[in-house]
C-alpha positions in Angstrom: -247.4 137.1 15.8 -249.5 136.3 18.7 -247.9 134.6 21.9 -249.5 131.4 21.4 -247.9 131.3 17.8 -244.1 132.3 18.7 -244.5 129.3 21.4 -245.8 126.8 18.5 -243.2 128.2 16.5 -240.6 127.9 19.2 -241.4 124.4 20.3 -241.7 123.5 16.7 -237.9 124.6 16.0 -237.1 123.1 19.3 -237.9 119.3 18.5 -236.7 120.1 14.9 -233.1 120.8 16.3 -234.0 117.8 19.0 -235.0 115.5 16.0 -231.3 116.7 14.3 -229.4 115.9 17.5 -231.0 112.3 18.1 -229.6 110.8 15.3 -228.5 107.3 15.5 -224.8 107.0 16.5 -224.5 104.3 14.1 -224.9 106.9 11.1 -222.3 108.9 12.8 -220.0 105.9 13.1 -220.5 105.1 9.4 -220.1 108.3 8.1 -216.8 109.3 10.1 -215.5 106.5 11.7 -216.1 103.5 9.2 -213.2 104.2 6.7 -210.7 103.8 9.2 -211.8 101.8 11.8 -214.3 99.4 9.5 -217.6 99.3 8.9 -217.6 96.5 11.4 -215.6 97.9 13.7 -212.9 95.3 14.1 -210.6 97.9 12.7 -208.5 99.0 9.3 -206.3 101.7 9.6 -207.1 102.5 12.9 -207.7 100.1 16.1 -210.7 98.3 16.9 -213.4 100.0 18.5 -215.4 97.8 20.4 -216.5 97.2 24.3 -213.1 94.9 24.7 -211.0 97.2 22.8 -212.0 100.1 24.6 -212.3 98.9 28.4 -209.4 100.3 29.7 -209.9 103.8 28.2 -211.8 105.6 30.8 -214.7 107.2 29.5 -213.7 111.1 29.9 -210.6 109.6 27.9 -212.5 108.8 25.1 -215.1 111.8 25.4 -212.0 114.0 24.7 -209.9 111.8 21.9 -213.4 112.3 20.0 -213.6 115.6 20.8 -210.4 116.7 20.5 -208.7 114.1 18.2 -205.2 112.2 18.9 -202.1 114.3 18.7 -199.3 112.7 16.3 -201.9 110.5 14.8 -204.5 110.5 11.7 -207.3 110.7 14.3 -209.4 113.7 13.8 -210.9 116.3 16.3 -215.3 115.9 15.9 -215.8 118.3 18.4 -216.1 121.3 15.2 -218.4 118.7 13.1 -220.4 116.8 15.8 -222.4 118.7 19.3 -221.8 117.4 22.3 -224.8 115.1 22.5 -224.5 113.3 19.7 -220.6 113.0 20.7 -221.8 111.3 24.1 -224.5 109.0 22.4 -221.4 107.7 19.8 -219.2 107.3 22.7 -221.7 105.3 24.5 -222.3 103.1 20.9 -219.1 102.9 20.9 -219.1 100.9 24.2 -222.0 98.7 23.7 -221.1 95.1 21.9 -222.6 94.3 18.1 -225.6 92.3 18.1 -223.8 90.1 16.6 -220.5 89.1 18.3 -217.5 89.5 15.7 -215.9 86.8 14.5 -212.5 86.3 13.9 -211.8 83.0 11.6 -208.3 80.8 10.9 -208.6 82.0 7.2 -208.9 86.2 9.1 -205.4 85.2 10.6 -204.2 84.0 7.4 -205.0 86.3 5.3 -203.7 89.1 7.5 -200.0 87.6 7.9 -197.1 89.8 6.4 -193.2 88.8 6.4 -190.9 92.0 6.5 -188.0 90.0 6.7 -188.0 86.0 6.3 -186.3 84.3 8.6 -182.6 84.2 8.3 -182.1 87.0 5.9 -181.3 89.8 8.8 -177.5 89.7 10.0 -176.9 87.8 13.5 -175.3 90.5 14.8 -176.5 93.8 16.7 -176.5 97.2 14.5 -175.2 98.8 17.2 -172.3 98.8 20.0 -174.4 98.7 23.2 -174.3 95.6 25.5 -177.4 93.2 23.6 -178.4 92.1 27.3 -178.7 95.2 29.2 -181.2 96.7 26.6 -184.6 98.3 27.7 -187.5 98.5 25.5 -190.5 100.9 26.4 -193.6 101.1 25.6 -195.1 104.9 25.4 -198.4 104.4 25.4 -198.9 108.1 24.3 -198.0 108.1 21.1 -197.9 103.9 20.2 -194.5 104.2 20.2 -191.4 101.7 21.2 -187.9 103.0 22.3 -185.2 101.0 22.4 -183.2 102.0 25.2 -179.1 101.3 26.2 -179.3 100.1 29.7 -175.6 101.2 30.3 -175.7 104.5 28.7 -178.9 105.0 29.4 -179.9 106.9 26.3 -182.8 105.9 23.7 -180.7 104.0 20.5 -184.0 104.0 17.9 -187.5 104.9 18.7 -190.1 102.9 15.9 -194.2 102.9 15.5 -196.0 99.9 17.4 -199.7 99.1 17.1 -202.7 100.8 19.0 -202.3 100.3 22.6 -199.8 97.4 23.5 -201.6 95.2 25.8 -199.2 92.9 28.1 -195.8 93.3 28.7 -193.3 92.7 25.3 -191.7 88.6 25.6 -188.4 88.2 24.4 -186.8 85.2 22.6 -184.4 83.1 25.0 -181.3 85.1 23.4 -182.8 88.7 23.6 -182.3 89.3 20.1 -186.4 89.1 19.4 -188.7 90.9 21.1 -193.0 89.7 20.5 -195.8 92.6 21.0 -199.8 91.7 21.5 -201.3 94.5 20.6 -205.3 94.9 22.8 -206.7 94.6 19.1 -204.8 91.0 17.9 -202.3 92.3 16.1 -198.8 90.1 17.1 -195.5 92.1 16.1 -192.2 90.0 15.7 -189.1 93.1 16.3 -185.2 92.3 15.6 -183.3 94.1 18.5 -180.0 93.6 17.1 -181.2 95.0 13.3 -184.2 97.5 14.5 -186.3 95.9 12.4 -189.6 94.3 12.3 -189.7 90.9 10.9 -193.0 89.8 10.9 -196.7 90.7 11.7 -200.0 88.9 12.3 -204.0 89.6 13.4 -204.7 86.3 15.6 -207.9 87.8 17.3 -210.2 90.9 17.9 -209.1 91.7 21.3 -205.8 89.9 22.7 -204.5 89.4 26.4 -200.8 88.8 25.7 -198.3 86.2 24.2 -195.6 84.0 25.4 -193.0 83.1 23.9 -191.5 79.4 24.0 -187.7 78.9 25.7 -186.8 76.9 22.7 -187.7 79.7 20.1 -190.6 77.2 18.4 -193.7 78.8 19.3 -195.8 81.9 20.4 -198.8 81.3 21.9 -201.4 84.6 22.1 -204.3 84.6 24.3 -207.6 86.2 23.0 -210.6 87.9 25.1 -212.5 88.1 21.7 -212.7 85.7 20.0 -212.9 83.0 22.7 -209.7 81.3 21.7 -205.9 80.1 22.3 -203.8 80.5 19.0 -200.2 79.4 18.2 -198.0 80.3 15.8 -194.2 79.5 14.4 -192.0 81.7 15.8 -189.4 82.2 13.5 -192.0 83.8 11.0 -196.0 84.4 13.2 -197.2 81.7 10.6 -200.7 80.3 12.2 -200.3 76.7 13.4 -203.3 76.3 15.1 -206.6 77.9 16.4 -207.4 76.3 19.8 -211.3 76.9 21.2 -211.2 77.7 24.8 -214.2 75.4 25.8 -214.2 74.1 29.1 -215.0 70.4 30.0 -218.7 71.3 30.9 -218.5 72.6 27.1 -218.5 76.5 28.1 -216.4 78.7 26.5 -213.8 81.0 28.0 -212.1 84.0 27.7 -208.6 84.0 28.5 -206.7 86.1 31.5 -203.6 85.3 31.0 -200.7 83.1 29.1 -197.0 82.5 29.9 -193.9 80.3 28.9 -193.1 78.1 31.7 -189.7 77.5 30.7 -188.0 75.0 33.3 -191.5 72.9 32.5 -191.3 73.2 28.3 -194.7 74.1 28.2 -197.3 76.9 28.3 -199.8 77.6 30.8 -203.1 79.4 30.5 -205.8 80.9 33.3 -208.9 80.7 32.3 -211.2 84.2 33.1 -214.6 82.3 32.5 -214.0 78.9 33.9 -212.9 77.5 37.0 -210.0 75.7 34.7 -206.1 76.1 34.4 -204.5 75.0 31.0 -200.7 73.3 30.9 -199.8 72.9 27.2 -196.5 70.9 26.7 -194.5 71.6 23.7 -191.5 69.3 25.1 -191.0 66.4 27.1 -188.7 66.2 30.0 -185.7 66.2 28.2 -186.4 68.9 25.7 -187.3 67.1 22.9 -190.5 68.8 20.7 -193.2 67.5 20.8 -196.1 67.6 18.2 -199.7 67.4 19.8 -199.2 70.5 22.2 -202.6 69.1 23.4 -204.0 71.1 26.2 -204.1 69.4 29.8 -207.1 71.1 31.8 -206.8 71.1 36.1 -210.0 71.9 37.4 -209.5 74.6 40.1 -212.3 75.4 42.9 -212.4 79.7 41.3 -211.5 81.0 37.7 -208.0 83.1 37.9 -207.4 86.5 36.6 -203.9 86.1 37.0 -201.0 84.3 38.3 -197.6 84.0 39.6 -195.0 81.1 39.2 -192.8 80.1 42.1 -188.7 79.7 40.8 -188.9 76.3 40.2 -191.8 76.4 38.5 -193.6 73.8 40.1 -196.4 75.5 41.6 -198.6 78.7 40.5 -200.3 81.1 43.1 -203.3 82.1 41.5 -205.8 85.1 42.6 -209.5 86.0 41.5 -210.6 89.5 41.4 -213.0 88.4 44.5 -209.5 88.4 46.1 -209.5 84.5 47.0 -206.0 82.9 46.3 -205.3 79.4 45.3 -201.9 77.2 45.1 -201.7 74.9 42.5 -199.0 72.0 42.0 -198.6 71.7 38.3 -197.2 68.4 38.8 -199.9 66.6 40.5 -202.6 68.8 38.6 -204.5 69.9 41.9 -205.2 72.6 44.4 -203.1 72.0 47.3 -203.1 75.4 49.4 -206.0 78.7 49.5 -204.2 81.8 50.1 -205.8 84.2 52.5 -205.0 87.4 50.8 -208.2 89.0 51.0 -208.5 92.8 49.1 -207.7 92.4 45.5 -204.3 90.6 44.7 -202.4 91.4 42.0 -200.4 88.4 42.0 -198.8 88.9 38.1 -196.7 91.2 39.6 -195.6 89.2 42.3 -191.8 89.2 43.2 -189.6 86.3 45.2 -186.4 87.0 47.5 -184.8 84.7 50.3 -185.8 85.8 53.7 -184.7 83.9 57.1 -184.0 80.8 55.3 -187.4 80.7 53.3 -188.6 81.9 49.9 -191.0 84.4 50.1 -193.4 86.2 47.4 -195.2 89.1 47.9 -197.1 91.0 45.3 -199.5 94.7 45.3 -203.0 95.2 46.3 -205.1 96.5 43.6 -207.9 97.2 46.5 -206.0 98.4 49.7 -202.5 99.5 50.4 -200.8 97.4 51.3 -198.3 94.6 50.4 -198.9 90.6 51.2 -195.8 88.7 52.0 -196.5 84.6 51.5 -194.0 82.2 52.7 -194.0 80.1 50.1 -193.3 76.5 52.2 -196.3 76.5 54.4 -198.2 79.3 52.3 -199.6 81.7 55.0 -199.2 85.1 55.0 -196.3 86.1 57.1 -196.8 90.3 56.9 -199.0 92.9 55.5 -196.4 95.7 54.7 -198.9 99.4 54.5 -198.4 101.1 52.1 -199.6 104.7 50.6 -202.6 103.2 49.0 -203.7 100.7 46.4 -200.9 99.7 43.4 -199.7 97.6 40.7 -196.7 97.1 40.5 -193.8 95.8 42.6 -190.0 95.4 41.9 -187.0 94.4 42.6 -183.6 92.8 41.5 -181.2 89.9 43.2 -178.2 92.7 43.9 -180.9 94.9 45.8 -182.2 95.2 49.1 -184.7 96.8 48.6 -188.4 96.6 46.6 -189.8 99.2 45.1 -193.9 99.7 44.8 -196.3 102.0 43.5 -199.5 104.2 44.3 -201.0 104.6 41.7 -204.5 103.9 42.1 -204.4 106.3 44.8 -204.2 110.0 45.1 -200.6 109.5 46.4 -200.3 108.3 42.9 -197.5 110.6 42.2 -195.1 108.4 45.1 -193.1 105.2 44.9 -192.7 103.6 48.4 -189.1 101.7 49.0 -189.1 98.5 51.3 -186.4 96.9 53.1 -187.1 93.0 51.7 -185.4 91.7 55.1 -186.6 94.5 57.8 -190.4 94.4 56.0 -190.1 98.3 56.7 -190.8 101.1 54.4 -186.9 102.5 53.9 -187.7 105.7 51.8 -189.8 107.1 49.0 -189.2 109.1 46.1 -192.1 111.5 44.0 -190.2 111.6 40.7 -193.2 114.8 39.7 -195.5 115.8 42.8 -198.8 114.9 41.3 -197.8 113.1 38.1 -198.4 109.5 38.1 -195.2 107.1 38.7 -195.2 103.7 38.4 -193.6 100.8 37.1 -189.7 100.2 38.1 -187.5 98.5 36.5 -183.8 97.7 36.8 -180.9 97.9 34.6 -179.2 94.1 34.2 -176.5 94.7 37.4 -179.3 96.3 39.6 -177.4 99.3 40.0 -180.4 101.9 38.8 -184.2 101.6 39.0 -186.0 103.2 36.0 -189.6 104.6 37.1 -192.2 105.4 34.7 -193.4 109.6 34.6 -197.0 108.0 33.4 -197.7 111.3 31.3 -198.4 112.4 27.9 -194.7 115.0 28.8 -193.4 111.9 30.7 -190.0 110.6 31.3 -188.0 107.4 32.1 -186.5 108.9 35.5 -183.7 106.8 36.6 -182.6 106.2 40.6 -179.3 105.2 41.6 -181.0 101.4 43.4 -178.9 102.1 46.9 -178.7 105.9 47.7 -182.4 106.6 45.9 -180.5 109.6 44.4 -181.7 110.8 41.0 -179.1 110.1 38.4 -181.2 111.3 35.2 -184.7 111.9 33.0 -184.7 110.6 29.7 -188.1 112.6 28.1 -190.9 109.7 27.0 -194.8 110.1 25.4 -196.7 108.4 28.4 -194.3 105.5 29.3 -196.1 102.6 30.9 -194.1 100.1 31.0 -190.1 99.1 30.4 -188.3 95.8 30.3 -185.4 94.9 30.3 -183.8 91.6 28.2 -181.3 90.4 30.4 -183.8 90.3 33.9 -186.9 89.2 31.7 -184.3 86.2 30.1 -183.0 85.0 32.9 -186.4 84.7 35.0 -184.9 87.5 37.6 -186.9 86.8 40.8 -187.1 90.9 41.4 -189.3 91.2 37.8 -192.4 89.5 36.6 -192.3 86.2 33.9 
């Protein structure tokens, strides 16, 4: 064979294997993906895939679940059936949105709903001996597991199966005996604490924010991303009541950032991640009675909020926008009435409150610098800037502590948790539960007497700190705990914890 021919013949093979590589990732996805995760890919047996679904997997994340498979789960490693290439162009697929965007209709949600238990058939009484109020639930992210822990004895009492990815903390019902997961792909869960058992289970949307929970056990409201929309259910069984369009009053529509129960008000309340709008939603009048519209009441803001913090009494919410301007808003005359000068990138959902000189203060992490804003909350300026080892989420404390507690972990001193006197303004101490490991996320048992810190790892652990002395006490092994909350704290509105 002549030179000229084994190149022809070369090249020729070359584009063949080229031309087998290049094929579109939307075969792929139908051939090994569809059965589980639907030929639509609003998911089946497995979680959604789509652009919302998927935003806060980072992208060597999901290079090496399809690679490599999920561990513990009926995900399957591709990396022996698919080469790289076409592995990249079905992760990138996989990222980009439908042509056509994916609906999610009142008769979806219907049709989904499934009662484990109807309501009243479980005993009102817990299963087990541990104190009801000082339970922890955690969310291992690892595994899309739940462990129920005993805040006293601090040991796990049941360990049970959640949906994919749990997105927004768990609400509980005003008596801690309920606890209400959003899953990132619409899935709502209703969990009896006191029987370990789930009760009831709906699909209100294709990607979903969070839920809150009303104080007088009526409702659960879940905010959706995709589609555009506010839905409530009963909460004594997730039964749909209503799909509410969020469509702003220049008719766009919105996603939504965020939604809690503000209790002390009887109503919900709603930011707005598309439109300059805030949405209060009464489900009771002044004195408690229900009430039946639960019509929304729109305040037009001067920026859209990506999240927010309530003061205690629940009159005003401070409200940031990832452009890191700040607004105060009165709920009760339905206006603006402060800007915050924050600057950086507030993270004001996991703001915190304590008393200091005679004034109520908040403060709350920077997601873009470290460093911690302190707002007197009377005149609303910015009274210090603690430092602190770099950019965080989360910040913590209790009423019977002194100090607050706040994380790294969008830093490379990820793997430390910074301790600040709340009167002094001073960093007091630090503890690195694993040098390197991520830690984040504290949380206290009902008394304040430990902090529980998240080991963010797939080997992880719940690594629990005596609150005063920073001392170690104990590590209770967890699949990638994110996040733990405790009923008593998150019941009572604890000004150290987020609502």
């Amino acid at each position: 064979m002549t030179r000229i021919a084994r190149w022809l013949l070369s090249l020729a093979l070359a584009c063949g294997m080229q031309s087998a590589l290049s094929v579109d990732p939307a075969a792929h996805y139908a051939q090994h993906c569809a059965a589980c995760h639907g030929a639509d890919r609003l998911g089946g047996m497995g979680p959604a895939l789509l652009p919302e679904s998927l935003e806060r997997l980072r992208a060597s994340e999901l290079d090496s679940v399809l690679r490599d498979g999920r561990a513990a789960t009926q995900m399957p490693a591709f990396g022996p059936t698919l080469a790289a290439p076409e592995l990249q162009a079905l992760a990138r697929w996989l990222r980009t949105a439908p042509a056509a965007a994916p609906q999610w209709s009142a008769d979806a949600i219907r049709a989904s709903h499934v009662v484990m238990h109807a309501p009243g058939t479980l005993p009102a009484r817990p299963v087990f001996s541990a104190d009801p109020q000082n339970l922890f639930v955690v969310v291992e992210a690892g595994s899309h597991h739940m462990t129920v822990l005993d805040g006293d004895k601090l040991a796990p009492i049941h360990r049970l199966a959640t949906r994919f990815a749990l997105h927004g903390g768990p609400k509980f019902s005003r008596d801690g005996r309920y606890v209400f997961m959003a899953s990132r792909d619409g899935w709502v869960s209703k969990y009896d604490l006191w029987n370990l058992a789930y009760v009831a289970e709906i699909r209100v949307g294709i990607n979903t924010r969070n839920v809150a929970v009303s104080d007088d056990g009526r409702w659960v409201l879940a905010g959706n991303t995709l589609p555009r929309t506010l839905v409530l259910l009963r909460a004594d069984d997730l039964s749909l009541v209503r799909v509410i369009d969020v469509r702003g009053r220049n008719g766009d529509v919105s996603r939504v950032s965020a939604v809690y129960d503000a209790a002390p008000r009887h109503s919900f309340v709603a930011a707005l991640k598309d439109i300059a709008e805030v949405w209060e939603i009464p489900y009771a009048d002044a004195a408690g009675k229900p009430l039946a519209s639960l019509a929304p009441r729109a305040i037009v803001l001067d920026d859209v909020l990506d999240d927010f913090f309530f003061d205690q009494p629940y009159r005003h919410i401070l409200g940031a926008s990832r452009s890191g301007g700040g607004q105060v808003i009165d709920l009760d005359q339905g206006r603006k009435v402060a800007s915050l000068a924050l600057g950086g990138m507030p993270h004001l959902g996991s703001g915190i409150t304590w008393e200091l000189g005679g004034h109520a203060v908040m403060a709350s992490p920077d997601l873009g610098q470290g460093r911690i804003p302190v707002i007197d909350m009377q005149d609303w300026r910015m009274v210090a800037a603690i430092p602190t080892n770099g950019p965080g989420f989360f910040l913590r404390s209790h009423e019977n502590s002194r100090y607050a507690w706040a994380d790294a972990m969008m830093s490379p001193r990820r793997d430390t948790l910074q301790v600040i006197d709340k009167q002094t303004l001073q960093v007091a101490g630090s503890v690195t539960p694993s040098p390197g490991r991520t830690a984040a996320h504290v949380e206290f048992t009902r008394d304040g007497r430990h902090a529980l810190v998240s080991l963010m790892e797939r080997d992880g652990a719940i690594v629990v700190y005596d609150a005063a002395t920073l001392q170690e006490v104990k590590r209770i092994p967890m699949d990638k705990p994110i996040g733990k909350y405790n009923v008593f704290n998150k019941t009572t509105r604890s000004a150290g914890t987020s609502h």
